[in-house]
C-alpha positions in Angstrom: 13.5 -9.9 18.6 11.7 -11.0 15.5 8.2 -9.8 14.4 5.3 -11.7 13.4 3.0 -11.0 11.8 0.1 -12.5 9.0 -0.3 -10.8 5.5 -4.4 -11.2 5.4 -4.4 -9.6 1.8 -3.0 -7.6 -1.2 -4.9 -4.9 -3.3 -4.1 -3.8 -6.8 -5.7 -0.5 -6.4 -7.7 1.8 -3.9 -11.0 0.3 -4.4 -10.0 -2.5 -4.2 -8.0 -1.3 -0.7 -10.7 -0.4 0.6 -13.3 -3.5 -0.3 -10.4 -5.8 1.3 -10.5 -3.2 4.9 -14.1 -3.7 5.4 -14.2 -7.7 5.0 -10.7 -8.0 6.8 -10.2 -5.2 9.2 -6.3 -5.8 9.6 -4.6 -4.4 12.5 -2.5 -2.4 10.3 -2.1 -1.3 6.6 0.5 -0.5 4.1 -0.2 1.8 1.3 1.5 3.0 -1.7 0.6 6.4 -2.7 0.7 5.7 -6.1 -1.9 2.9 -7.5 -4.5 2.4 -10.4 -8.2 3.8 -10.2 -7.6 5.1 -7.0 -4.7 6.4 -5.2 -3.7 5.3 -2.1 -3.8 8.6 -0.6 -7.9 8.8 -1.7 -8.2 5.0 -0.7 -6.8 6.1 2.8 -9.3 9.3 3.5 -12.2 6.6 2.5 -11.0 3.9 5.1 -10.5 6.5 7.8 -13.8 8.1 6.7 -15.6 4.2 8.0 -13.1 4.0 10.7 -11.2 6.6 12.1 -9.0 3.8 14.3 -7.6 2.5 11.6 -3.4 2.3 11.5 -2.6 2.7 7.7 1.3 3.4 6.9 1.8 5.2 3.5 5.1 4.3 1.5 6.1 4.8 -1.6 9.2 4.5 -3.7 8.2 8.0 -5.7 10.3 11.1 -5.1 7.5 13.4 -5.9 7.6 15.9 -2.6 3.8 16.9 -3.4 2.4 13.6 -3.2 4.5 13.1 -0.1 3.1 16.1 1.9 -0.5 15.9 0.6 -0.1 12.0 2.6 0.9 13.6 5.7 -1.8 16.0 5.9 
């Protein structure tokens, strides 16, 4: 089976993560741990903080084990 699916946006950095949840509410997110200004692991605690439903994936393509683990808890 295929998926479909609509990329709604694409943020540079947490903040700016965050700003493009609240306007778009997607049904699911992507994050990369690592990002500018914010990371993506602080960006995530502030979108579950204004809505605890939300469905956010973390990725990343670093091998640092402490990042990893602080994203799963």
């Amino acid at each position: 089976t295929e998926a479909h699916y609509n990329v709604v946006g694409e943020a540079a950095d947490g903040s700016q993560a965050i700003d493009m949840y609240t306007k778009l509410r997607p049904d699911i997110v992507t994050m990369d741990i690592v990002m500018p200004n914010m990371s993506g692991i602080e960006a995530t605690r502030k979108i579950i903080k204004l809505d605890k439903d939300a469905k956010i994936v973390i990725i990343s393509a670093m091998g640092q084990e402490n990042l990893v683990m602080e994203a799963i808890n």
